[in-house]
KEVO-99191 format. One record per residue (C-alpha): residue in one letter; x, y, z; residue number from 1. Coordinates in nm, 4 decimals. Each point is the difference from the previous one (the first is absolute). Example, Ala and Ser with C-alpha at 12.3 -4.5 7.8 and 13.67 -1.06 7.14 Angstrom:
2
+------+----------+----------+----------+-----+
! type !       px !       py !       pz ! seq !
+------+----------+----------+----------+-----+
!    A !   1.2300 !  -0.4500 !   0.7800 !   1 !
!    S !   0.1370 !   0.3440 !  -0.0660 !   2 !
+------+----------+----------+----------+-----+
***
This chain:
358
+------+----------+----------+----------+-----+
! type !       px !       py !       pz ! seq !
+------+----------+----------+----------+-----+
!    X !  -6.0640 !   7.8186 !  11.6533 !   1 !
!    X !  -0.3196 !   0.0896 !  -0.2687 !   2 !
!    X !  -0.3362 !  -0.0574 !   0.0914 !   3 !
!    X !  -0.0765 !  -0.3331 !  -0.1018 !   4 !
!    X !  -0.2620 !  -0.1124 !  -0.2332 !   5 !
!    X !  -0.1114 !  -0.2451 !   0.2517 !   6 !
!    X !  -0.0665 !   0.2996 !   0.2666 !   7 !
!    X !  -0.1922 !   0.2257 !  -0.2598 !   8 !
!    X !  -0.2300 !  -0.3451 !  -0.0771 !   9 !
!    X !  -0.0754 !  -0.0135 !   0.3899 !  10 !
!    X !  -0.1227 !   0.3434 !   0.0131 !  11 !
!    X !  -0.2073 !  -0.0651 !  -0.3179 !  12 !
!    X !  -0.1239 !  -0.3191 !   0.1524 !  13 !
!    X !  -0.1036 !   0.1738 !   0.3179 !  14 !
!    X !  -0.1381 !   0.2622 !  -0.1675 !  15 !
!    X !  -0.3174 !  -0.2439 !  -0.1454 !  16 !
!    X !  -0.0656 !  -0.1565 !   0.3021 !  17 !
!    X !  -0.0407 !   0.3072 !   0.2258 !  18 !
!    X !  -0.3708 !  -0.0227 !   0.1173 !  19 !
!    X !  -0.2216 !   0.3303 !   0.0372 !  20 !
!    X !   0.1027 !   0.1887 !   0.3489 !  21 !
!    X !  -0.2308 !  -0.0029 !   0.2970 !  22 !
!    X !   0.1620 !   0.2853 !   0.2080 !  23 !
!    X !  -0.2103 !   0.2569 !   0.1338 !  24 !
!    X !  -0.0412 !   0.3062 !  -0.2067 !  25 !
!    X !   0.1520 !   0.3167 !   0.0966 !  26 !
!    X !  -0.2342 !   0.3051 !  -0.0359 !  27 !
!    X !   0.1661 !   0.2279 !  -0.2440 !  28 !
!    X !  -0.0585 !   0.3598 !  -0.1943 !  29 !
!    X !   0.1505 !   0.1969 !  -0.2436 !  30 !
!    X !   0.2593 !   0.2458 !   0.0475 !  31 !
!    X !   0.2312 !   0.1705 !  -0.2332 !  32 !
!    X !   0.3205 !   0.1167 !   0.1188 !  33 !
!    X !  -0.0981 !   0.4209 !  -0.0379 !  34 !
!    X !  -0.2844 !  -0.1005 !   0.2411 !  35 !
!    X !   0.1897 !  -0.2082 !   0.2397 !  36 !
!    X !   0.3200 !   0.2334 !   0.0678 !  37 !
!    X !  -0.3041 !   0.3245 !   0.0236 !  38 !
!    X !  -0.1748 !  -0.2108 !   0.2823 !  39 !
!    X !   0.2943 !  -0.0939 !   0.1939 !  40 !
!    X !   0.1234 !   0.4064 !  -0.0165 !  41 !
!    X !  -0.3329 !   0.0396 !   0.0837 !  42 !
!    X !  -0.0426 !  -0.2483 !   0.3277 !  43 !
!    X !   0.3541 !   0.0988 !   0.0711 !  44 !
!    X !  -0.1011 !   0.4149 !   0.0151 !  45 !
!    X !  -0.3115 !  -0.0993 !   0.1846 !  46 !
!    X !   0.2480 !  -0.2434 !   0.2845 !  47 !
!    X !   0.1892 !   0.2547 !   0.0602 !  48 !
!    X !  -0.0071 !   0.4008 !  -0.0369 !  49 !
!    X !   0.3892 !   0.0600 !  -0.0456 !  50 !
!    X !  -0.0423 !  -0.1711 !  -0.3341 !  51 !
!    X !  -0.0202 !   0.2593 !  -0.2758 !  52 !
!    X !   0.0582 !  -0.0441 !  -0.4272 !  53 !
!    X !   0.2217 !   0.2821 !  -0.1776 !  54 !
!    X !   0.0785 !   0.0407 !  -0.3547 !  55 !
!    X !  -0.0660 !   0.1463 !  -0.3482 !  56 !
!    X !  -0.4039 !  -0.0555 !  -0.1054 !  57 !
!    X !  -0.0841 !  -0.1873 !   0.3249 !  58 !
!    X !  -0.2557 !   0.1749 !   0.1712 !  59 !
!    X !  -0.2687 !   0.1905 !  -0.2868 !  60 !
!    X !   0.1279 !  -0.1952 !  -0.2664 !  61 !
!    X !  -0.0380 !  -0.3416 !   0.1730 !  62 !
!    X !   0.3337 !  -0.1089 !  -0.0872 !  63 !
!    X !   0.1502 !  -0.0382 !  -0.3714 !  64 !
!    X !  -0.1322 !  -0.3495 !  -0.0101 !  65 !
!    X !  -0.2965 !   0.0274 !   0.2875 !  66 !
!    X !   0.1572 !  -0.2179 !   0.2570 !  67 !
!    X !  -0.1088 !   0.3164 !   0.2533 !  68 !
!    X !  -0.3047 !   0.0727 !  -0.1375 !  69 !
!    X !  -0.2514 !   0.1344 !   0.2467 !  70 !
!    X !   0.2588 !   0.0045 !   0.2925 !  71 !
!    X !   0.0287 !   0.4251 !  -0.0133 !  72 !
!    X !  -0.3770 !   0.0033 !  -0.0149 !  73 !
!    X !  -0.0137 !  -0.2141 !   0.3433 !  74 !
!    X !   0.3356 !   0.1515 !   0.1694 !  75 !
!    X !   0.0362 !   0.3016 !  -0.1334 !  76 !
!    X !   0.3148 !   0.2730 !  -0.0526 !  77 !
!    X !   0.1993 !  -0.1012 !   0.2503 !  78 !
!    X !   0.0141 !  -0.3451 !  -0.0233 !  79 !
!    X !  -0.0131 !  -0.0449 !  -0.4225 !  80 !
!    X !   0.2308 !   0.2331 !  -0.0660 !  81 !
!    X !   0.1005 !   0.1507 !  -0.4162 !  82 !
!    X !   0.3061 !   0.0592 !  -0.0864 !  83 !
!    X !   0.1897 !   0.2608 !  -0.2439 !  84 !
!    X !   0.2060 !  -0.2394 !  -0.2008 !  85 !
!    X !   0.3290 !  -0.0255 !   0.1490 !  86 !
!    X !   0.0525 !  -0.3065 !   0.1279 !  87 !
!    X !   0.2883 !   0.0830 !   0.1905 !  88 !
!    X !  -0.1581 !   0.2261 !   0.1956 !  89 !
!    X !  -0.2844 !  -0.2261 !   0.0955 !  90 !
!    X !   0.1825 !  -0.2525 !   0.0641 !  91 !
!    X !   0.2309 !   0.2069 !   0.2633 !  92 !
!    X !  -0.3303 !   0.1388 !   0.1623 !  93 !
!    X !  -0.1471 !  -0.3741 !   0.0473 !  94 !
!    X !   0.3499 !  -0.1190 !   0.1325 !  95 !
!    X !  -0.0126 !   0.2730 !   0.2597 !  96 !
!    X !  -0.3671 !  -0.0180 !   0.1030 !  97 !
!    X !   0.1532 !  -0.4159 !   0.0556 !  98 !
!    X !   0.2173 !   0.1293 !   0.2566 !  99 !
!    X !  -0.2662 !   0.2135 !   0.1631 ! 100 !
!    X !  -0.2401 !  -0.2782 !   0.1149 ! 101 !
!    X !  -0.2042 !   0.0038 !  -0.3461 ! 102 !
!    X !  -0.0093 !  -0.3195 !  -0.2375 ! 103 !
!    X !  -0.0136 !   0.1452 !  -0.3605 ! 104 !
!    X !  -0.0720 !  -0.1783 !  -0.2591 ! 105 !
!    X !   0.1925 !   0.1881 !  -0.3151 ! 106 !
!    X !  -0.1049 !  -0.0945 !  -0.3270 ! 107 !
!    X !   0.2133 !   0.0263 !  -0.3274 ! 108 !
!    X !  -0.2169 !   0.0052 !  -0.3279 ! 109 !
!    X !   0.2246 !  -0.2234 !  -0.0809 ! 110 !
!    X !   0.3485 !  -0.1584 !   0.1496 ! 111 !
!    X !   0.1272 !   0.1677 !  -0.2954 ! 112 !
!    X !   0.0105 !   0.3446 !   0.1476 ! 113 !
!    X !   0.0909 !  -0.1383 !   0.3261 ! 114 !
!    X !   0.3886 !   0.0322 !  -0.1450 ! 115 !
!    X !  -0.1078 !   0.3498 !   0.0706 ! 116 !
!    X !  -0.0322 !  -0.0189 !   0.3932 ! 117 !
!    X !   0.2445 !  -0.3126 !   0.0180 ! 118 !
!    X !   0.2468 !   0.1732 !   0.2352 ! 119 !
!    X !  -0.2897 !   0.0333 !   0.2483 ! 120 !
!    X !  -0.1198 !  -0.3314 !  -0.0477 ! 121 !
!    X !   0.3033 !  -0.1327 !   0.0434 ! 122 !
!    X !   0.2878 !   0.2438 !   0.1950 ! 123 !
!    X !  -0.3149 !   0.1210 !   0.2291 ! 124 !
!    X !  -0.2323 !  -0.2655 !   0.0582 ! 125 !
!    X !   0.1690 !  -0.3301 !  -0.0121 ! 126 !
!    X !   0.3221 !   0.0921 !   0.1575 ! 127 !
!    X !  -0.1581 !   0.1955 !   0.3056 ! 128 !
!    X !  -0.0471 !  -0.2966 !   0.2261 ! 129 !
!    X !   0.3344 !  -0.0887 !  -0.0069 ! 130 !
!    X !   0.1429 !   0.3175 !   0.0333 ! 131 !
!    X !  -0.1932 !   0.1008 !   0.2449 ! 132 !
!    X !   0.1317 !  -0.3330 !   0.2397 ! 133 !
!    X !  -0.3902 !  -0.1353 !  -0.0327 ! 134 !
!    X !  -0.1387 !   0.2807 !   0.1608 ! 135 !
!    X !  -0.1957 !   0.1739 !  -0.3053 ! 136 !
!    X !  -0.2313 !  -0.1925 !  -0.2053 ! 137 !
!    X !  -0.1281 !   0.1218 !  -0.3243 ! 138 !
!    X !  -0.3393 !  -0.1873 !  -0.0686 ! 139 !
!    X !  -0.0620 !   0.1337 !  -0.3387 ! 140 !
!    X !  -0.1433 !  -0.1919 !  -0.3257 ! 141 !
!    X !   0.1095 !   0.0958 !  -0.3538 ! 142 !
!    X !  -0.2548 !  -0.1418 !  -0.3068 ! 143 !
!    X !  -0.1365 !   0.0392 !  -0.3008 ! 144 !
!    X !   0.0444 !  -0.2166 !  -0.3363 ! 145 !
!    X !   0.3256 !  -0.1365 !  -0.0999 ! 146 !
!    X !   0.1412 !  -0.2307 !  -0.2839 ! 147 !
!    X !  -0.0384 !  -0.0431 !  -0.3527 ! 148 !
!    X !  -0.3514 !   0.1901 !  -0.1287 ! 149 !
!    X !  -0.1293 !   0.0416 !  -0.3490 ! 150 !
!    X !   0.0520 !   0.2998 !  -0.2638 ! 151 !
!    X !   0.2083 !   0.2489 !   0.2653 ! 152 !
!    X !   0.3692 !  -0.0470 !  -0.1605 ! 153 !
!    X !   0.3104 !  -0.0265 !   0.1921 ! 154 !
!    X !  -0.0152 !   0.1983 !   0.2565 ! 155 !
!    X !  -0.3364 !  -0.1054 !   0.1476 ! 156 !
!    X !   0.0384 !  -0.3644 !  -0.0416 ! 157 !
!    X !   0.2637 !  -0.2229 !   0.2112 ! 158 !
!    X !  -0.0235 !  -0.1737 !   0.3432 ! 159 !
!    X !   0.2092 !   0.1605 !   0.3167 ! 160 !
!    X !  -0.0621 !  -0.3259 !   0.2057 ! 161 !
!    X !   0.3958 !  -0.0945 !  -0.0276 ! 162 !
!    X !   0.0718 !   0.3929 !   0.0264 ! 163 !
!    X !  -0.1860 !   0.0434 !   0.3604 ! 164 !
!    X !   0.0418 !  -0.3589 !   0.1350 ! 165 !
!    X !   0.3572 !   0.0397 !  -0.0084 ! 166 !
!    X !   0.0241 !   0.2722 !   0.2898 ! 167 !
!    X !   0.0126 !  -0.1480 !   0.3487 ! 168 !
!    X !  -0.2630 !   0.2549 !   0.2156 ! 169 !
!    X !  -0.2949 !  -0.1008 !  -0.2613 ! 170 !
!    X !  -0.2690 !  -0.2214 !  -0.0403 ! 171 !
!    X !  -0.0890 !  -0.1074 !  -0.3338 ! 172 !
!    X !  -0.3418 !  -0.1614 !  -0.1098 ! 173 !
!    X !  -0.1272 !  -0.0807 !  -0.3720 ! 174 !
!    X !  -0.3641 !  -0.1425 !   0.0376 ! 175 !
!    X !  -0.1447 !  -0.1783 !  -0.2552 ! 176 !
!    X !  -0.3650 !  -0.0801 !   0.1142 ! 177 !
!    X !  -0.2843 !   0.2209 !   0.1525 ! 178 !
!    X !   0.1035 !  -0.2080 !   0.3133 ! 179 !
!    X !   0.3324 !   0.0632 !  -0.0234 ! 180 !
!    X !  -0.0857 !   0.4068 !  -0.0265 ! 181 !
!    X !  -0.2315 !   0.0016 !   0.2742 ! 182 !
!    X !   0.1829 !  -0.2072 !   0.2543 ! 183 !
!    X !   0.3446 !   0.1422 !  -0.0954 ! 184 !
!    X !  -0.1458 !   0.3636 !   0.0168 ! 185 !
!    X !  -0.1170 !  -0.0229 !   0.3244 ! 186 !
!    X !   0.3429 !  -0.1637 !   0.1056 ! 187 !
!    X !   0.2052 !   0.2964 !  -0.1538 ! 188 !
!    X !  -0.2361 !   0.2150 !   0.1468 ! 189 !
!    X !   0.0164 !  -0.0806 !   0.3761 ! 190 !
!    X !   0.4025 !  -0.0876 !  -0.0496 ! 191 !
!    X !   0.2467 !   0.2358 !   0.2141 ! 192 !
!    X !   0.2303 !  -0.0319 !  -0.2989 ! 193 !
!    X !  -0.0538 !   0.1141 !  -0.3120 ! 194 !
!    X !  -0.1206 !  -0.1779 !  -0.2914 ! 195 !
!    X !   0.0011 !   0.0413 !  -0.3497 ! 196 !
!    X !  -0.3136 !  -0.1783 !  -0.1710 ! 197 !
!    X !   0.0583 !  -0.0922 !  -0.3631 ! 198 !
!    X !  -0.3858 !  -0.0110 !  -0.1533 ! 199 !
!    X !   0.0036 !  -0.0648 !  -0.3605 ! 200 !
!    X !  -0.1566 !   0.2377 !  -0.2603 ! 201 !
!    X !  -0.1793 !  -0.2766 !  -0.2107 ! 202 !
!    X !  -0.1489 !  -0.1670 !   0.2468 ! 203 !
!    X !  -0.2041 !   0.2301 !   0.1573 ! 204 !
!    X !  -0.3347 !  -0.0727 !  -0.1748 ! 205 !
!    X !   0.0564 !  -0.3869 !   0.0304 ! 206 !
!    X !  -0.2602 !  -0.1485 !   0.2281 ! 207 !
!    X !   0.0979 !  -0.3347 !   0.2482 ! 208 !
!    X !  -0.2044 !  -0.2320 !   0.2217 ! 209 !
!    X !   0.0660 !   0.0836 !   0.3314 ! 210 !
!    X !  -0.1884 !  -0.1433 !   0.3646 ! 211 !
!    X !  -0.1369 !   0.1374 !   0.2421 ! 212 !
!    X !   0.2886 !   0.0222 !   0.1843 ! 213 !
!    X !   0.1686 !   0.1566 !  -0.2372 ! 214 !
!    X !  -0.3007 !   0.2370 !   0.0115 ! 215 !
!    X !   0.0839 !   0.0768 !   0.3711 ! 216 !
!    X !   0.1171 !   0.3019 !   0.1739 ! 217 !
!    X !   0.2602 !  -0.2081 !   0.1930 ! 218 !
!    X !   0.1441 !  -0.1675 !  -0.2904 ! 219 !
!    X !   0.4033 !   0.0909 !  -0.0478 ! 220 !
!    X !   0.2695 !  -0.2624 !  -0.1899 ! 221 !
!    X !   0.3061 !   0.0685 !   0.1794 ! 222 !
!    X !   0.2765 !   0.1412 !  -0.1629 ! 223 !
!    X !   0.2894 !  -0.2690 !  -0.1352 ! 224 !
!    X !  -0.2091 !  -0.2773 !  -0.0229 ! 225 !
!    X !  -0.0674 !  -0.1628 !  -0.3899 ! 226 !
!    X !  -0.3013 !  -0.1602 !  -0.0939 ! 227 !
!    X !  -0.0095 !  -0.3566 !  -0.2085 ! 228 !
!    X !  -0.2429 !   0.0978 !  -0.1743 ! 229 !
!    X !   0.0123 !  -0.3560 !  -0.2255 ! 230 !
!    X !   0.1488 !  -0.3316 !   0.1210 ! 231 !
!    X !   0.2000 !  -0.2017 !  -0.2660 ! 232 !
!    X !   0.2609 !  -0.2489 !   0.0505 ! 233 !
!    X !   0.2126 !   0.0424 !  -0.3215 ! 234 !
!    X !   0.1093 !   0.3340 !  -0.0072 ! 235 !
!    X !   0.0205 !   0.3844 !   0.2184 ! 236 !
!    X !  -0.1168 !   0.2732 !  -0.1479 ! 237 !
!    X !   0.0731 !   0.3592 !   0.2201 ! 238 !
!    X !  -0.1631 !   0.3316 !  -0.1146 ! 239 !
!    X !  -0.1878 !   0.2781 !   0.1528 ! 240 !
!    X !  -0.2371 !   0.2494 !  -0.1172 ! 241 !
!    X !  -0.1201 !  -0.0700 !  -0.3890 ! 242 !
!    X !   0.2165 !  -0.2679 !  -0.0367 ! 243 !
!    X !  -0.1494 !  -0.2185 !   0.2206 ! 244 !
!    X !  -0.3257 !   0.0185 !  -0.2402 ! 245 !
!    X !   0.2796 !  -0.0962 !  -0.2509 ! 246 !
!    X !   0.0911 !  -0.2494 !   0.2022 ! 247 !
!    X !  -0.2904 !  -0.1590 !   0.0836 ! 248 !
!    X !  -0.1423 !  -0.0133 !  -0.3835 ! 249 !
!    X !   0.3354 !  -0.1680 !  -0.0773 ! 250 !
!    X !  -0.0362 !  -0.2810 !   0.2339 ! 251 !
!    X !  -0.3992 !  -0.0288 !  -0.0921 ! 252 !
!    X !   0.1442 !  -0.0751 !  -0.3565 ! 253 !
!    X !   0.2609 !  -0.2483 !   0.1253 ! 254 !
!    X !  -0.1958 !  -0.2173 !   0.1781 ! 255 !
!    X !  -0.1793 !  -0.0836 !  -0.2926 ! 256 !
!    X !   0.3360 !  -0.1408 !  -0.0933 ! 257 !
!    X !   0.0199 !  -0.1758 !   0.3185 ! 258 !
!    X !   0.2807 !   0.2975 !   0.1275 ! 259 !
!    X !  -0.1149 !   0.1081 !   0.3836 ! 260 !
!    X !   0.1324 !   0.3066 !   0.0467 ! 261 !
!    X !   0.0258 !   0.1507 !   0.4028 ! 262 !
!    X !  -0.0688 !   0.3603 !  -0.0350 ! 263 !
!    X !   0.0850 !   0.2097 !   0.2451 ! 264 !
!    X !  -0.1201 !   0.3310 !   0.0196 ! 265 !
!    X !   0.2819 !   0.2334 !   0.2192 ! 266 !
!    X !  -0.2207 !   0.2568 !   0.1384 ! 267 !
!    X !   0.2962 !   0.2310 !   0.2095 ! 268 !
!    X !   0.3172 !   0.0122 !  -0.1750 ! 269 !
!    X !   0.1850 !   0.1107 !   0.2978 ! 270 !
!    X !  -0.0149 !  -0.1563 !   0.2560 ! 271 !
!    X !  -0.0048 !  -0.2961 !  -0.2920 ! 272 !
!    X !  -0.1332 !  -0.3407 !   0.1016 ! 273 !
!    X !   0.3009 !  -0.1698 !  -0.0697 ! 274 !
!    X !  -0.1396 !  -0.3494 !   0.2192 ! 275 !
!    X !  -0.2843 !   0.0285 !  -0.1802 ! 276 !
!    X !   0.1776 !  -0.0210 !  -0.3386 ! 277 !
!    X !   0.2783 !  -0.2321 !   0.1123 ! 278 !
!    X !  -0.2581 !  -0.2975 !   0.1444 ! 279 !
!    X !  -0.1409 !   0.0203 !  -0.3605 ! 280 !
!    X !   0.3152 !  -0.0534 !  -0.1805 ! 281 !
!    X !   0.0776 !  -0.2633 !   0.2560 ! 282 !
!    X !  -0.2754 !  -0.2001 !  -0.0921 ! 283 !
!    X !  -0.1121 !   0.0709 !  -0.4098 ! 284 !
!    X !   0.4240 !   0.0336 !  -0.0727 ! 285 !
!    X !  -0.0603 !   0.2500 !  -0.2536 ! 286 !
!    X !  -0.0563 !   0.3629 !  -0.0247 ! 287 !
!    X !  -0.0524 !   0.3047 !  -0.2116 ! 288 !
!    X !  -0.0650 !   0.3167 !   0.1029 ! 289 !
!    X !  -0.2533 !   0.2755 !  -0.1995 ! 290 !
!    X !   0.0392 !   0.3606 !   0.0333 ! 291 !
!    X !  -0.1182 !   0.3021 !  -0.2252 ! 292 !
!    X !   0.2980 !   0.1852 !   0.1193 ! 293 !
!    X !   0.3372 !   0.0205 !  -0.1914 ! 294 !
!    X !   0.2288 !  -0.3170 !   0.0698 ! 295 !
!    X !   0.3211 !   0.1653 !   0.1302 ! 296 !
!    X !   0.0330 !   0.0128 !   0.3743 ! 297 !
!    X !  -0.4072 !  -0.0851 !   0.0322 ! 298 !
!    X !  -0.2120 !  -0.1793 !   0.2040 ! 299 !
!    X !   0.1133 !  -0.3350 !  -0.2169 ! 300 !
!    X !   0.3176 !   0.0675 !   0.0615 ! 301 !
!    X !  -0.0099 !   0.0034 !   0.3575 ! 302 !
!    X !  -0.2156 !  -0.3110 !   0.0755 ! 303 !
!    X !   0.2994 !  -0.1832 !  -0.1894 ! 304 !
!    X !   0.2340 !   0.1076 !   0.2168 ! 305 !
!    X !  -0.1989 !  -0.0947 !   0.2715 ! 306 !
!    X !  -0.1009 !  -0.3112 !  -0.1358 ! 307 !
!    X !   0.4185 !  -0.0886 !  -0.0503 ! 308 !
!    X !   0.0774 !   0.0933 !   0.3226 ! 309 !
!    X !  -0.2401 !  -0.2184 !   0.1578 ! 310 !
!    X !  -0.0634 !  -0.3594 !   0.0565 ! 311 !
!    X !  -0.2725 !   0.0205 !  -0.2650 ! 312 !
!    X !   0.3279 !   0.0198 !  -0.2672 ! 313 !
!    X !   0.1085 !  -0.3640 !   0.0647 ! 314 !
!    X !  -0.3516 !  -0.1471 !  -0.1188 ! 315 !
!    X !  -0.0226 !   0.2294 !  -0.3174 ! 316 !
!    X !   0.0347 !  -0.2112 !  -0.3206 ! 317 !
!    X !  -0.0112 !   0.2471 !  -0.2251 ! 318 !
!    X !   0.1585 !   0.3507 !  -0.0238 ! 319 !
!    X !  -0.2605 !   0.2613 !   0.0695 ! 320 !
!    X !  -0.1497 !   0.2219 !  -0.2530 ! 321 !
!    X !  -0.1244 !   0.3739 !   0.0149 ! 322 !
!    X !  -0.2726 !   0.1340 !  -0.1684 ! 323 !
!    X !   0.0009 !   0.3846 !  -0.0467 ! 324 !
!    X !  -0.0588 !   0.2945 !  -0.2104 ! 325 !
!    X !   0.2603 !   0.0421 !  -0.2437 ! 326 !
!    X !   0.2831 !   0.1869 !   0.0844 ! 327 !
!    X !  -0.1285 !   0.4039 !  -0.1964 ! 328 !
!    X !  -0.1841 !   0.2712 !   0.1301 ! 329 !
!    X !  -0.3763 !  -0.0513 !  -0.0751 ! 330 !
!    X !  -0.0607 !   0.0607 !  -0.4092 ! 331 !
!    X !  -0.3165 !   0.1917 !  -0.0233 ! 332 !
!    X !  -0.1053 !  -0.2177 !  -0.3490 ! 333 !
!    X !  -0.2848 !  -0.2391 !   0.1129 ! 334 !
!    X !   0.1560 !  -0.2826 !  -0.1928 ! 335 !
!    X !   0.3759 !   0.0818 !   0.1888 ! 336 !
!    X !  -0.1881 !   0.0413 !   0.3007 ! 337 !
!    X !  -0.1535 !  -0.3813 !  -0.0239 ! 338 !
!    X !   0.3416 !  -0.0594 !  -0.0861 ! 339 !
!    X !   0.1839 !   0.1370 !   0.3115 ! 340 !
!    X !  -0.2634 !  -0.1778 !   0.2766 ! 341 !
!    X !   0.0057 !  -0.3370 !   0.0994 ! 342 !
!    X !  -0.2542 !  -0.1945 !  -0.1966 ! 343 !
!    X !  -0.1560 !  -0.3692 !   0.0949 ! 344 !
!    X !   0.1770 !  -0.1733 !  -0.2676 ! 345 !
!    X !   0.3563 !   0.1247 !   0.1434 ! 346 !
!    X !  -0.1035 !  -0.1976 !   0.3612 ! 347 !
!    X !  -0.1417 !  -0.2951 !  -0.1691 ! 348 !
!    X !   0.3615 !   0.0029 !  -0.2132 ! 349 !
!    X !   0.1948 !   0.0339 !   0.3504 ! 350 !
!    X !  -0.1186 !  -0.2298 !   0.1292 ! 351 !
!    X !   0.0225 !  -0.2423 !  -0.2471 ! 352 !
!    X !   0.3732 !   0.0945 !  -0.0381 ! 353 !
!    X !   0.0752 !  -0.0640 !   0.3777 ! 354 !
!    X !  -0.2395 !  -0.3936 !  -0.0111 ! 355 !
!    X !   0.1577 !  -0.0634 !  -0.3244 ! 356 !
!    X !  -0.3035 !  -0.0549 !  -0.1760 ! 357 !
!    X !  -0.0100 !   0.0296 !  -0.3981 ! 358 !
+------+----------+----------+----------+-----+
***
């Protein structure tokens, strides 16, 4: 069934009568996400002295894009440790210190030259639990930027998050906030598994409001749970990372067309919050999922095979629409670029496609 005319006029007439709120004010500051995931490695090496960062430009450097800036100044060579640039090697030397009693956190430059160390990530870390009967644990946290970036070409440009959440053995988180990086870092971080974290290279510089909890050096978001981070009634919208900014500035222009769009912002691809996401659908009917990554076998596809295989499918009335990158490798032309990401004008048009709205 469409969305009615008569529903979109009762959102519009509720919309002019809303009086200003009177809830308290939460206490806030400003954050941007470098900051945020550099003060929870920070708190986190402080908590606990078997934490230790290794990779190419960490420690001297400060990190290719700062996130540890000033951590080799405060913990020195053993615990901020370079790296020659062989990822594969790194990578094997971080799995093993895991299995030793240490909690490494290994960064990548970028998830790009992960592919380089992926048999470690993968054949040694995430399988080791299991084939060990339970009995070794391999607390380890892979990071660094991921997904599509600006000006870097092909082979520096593409999201892994359907690549690594596919392996049983692994965690997967793709934060989107400076909440989301802080709480999820520190949640990787004192996991006995081992996590990949998914930042995202363009949205290290962008500052958020975050409380005072937030602020705090007990704050953690466990993993697999999604946040909402907009309440609508018409229509689901599931991203993570920078498409939940896409997201979001979609359903701001909606409204304004009387559309209320639930957003819901993933946070851990695997373990994915598939309760979260299916209560949703339950209740606006519609969804549409937003992704930067490439549409085959991605994160789109697999919340709409979750979505048809549970109860949520019988109260769809629409089919459910993807939005993705297009289906190339990453042109390195500006205008091809623009043309390759996901752009607010392709949500707003998916959306209206699944409401039937001209």
């Amino acid at each position: 069934m469409a969305l009615t005319t008569t529903r979109i006029a009762k959102t519009l007439a509720g919309s002019l009568v809303r009086s200003f709120s009177t809830s308290r004010v939460v206490a806030a500051n400003q954050l941007n996400v470098r900051d945020a995931l550099n003060s929870a490695l920070d708190e986190e090496m402080e908590r606990d002295e078997t934490v230790f960062l290794m990779g190419e430009e960490v420690a001297q450097y400060d990190g290719a894009y700062k996130v540890s800036r000033g951590l080799w100044k405060k913990y020195g060579d053993k615990r901020v440790i370079d790296t020659p640039i062989t990822e594969s090697g790194f990578a094997g030397i971080a799995v093993g210190a895991a299995l030793g009693g240490l909690r490494p956190v290994c960064e990548f430059m970028t998830f790009n030259f992960s592919m380089q160390a992926i048999d470690h990530v993968i054949n040694s870390a995430s399988k080791t639990f299991y084939m060990s009967a339970g009995m070794l644990h391999v607390p380890i946290v892979f990071r660094g930027p991921n997904g599509s970036a600006a000006g870097v070409g092909a082979q520096h440009s593409q999201c892994f998050g359907a690549w690594y959440s596919h392996c049983p053995g692994l965690k997967v988180v793709s934060p989107y906030s400076s909440e989301d990086c802080r709480g999820l870092m520190k949640a990787a971080i004192r996991d006995s598994d081992p996590v990949v974290v998914l930042e995202n290279e363009l949205m290290y510089g962008t500052p958020f409001e975050v409380s005072d909890e937030v602020m705090s050096k007990d704050f953690v978001i466990p993993i697999g749970k999604a946040k909402i981070e907009r309440e609508g009634q018409h229509i689901t919208l599931v991203a993570h990372s920078r498409a939940v900014q896409l997201a979001l500035e979609a359903a701001g222009a909606l409204a304004g067309e009387g559309v209320e769009c639930e957003v819901i912002n993933l946070r851990s691809l695997r373990p994915l919050d598939e309760e979260a996401i299916v209560r949703s659908v339950t209740k606006t009917r519609n969804l549409v999922t937003v992704e930067q990554g490439w549409p085959q076998s991605g994160i789109g596809s697999e919340i709409c095979a979750r979505i048809v295989e549970s109860p949520a499918f019988h109260y769809l009335e629409s089919p459910v629409v993807r939005v993705t990158g297009v289906d190339v490798p990453m042109p390195y032309a500006r205008s091809l670029e623009v043309a390759c990401v996901p752009q607010q004008h392709d949500v707003v048009k998916a959306v209206k496609k699944v409401l039937k709205i001209q």
